[in-house]
C-alpha positions in Angstrom: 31.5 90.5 67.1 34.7 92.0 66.8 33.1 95.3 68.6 31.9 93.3 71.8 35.1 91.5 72.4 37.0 94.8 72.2 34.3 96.1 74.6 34.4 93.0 76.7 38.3 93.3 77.5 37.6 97.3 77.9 35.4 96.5 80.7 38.0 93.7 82.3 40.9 96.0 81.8 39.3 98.8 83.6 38.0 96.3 86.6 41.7 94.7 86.7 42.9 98.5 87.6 40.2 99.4 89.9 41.5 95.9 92.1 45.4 97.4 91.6 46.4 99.0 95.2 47.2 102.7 94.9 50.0 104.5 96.5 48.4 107.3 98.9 51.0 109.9 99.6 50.3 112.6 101.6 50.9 116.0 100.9 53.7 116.5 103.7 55.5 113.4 103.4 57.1 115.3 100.2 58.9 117.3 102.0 56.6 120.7 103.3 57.7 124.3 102.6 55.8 126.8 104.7 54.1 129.8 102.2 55.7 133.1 102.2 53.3 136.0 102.5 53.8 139.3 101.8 52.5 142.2 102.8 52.9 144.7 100.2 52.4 148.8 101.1 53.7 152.4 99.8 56.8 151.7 102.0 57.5 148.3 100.7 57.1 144.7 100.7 57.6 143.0 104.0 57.7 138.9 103.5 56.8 136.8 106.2 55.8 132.8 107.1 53.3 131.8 109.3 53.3 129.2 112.2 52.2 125.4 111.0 50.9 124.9 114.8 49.6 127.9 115.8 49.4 130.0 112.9 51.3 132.7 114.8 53.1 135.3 112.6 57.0 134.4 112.1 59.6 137.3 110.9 62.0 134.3 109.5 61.5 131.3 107.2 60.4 128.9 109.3 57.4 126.3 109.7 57.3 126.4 113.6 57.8 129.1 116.2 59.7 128.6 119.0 56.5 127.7 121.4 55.5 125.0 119.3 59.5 124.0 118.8 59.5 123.7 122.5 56.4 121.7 122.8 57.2 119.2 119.8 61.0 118.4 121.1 60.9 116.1 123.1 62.9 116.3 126.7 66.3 114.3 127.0 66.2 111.0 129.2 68.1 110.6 132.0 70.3 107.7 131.5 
């Protein structure tokens, strides 16, 4: 008897966290850092980030180039 009431309050345990809301974060609301590649030859390694947007080649650390800066920003009003 002992067995099924442990069972039984398993089974309502698990259904009382299945009806608990969960907390969806997404992935860039935790603050997004662009991957640096690397390029690695006989010369060297060059490091470089690529464009979120475009997915244009960047020299510097960034996560936008300056296209898809431009194009984001938005334009001052006029007052």
């Amino acid at each position: 008897m002992h067995y099924f009431q442990r069972l039984i309050a398993r089974v309502r345990a698990w259904q009382a966290n299945r009806r608990v809301p969960r907390l969806i974060v997404h992935p860039l609301a935790l603050g997004f850092t662009p991957p640096i590649h690397r390029d690695v030859s006989a010369n060297g390694v060059r490091f470089y980030s690529v464009c979120v947007s475009c997915g244009s080649r960047l020299n510097a650390s960034a996560t936008l180039c300056e296209d898809c800066a431009q194009k984001k920003s938005r334009q001052a009003r006029p007052y």
